[in-house]
N, C-alpha and C positions, 0 to 999 in steps of 0.2 A: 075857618078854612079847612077844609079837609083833602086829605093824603091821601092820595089814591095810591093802591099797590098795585105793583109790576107785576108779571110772572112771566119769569125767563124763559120758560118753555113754551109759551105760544109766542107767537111770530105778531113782534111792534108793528115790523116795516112787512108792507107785497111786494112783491115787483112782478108786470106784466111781463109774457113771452118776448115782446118787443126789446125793454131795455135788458129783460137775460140774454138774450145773444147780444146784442149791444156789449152788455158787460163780458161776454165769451169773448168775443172779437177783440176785444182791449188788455184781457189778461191774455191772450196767444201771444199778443208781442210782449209783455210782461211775467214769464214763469215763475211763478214760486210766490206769487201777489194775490192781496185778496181786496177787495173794496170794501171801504171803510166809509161810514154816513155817521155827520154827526152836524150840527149846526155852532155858529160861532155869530157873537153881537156885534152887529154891521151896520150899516146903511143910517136911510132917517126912518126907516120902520119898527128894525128891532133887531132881528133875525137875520141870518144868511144861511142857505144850506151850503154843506163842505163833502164833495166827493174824495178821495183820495184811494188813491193803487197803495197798498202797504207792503211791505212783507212779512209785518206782527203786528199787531192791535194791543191796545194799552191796556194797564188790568181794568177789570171791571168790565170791557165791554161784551156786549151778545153777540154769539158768533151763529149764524145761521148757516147752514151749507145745503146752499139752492138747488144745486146738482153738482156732478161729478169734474163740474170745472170752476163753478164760482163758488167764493167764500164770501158771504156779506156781515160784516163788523158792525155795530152799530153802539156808538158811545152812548157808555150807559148815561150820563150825565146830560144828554139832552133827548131822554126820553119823555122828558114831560109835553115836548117838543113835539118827536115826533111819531107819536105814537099813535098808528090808525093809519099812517102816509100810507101810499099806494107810488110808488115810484115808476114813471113809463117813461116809453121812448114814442116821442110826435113828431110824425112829417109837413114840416107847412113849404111847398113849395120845392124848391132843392137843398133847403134847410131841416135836418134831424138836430134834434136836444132832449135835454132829460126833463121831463117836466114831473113836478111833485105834486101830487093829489093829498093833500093835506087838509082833514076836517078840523083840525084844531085854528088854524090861520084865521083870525079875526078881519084885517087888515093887510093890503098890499103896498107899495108903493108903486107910482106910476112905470117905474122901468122894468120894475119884477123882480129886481135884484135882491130884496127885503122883503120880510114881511113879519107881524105881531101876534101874539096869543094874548088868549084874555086868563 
């Protein structure tokens, strides 16, 4: 098995124009909060992503600062995870969500709510 290494100074996670104002428009009602992306083991697939508004991030994580209003946290501990994601914001209908463009994701499960790496 081999260990791939991180380097904290290039950027894991993207996120398109879409979900950064997304995330602008969510910390305005939230001041002094930063977004925090990490994954937690869920579902019958594997995987869950975990958004959360912080007001500090735990040690260890990468702190990105996207522009002058968002902070993006990203738990170093599931970086094996998600590293390469592209995070957006998709309109199907009158419905907006945050959908994960993840190369690593092997496997889905049928509701979306999980998913596996190999």
């Amino acid at each position: 098995m081999t260990v791939q290494a991180f380097d904290p100074t290039s950027q894991v996670v993207t996120v398109t124009p879409a979900a950064l104002e997304h995330f602008r428009r969510q910390l305005a009602r939230e001041p002094g909060k930063a977004v925090r992306l990490s994954v937690k083991k869920s579902g019958c697939t594997g995987f869950m992503y975990v958004i959360d508004l912080v007001e500090k991030g735990v040690e260890g994580d990468l702190h990105y600062q996207l522009d002058d209003q968002v902070e993006l946290l990203v738990d170093s501990g599931s970086l094996h995870v998600l590293s390469g994601t592209e995070i957006d914001l998709v309109t199907e209908g009158i419905n907006r969500q945050i959908r994960f463009i993840n190369p690593n994701v092997k496997d889905q499960c049928g509701c979306g709510e999980s998913f596996s790496v190999s």
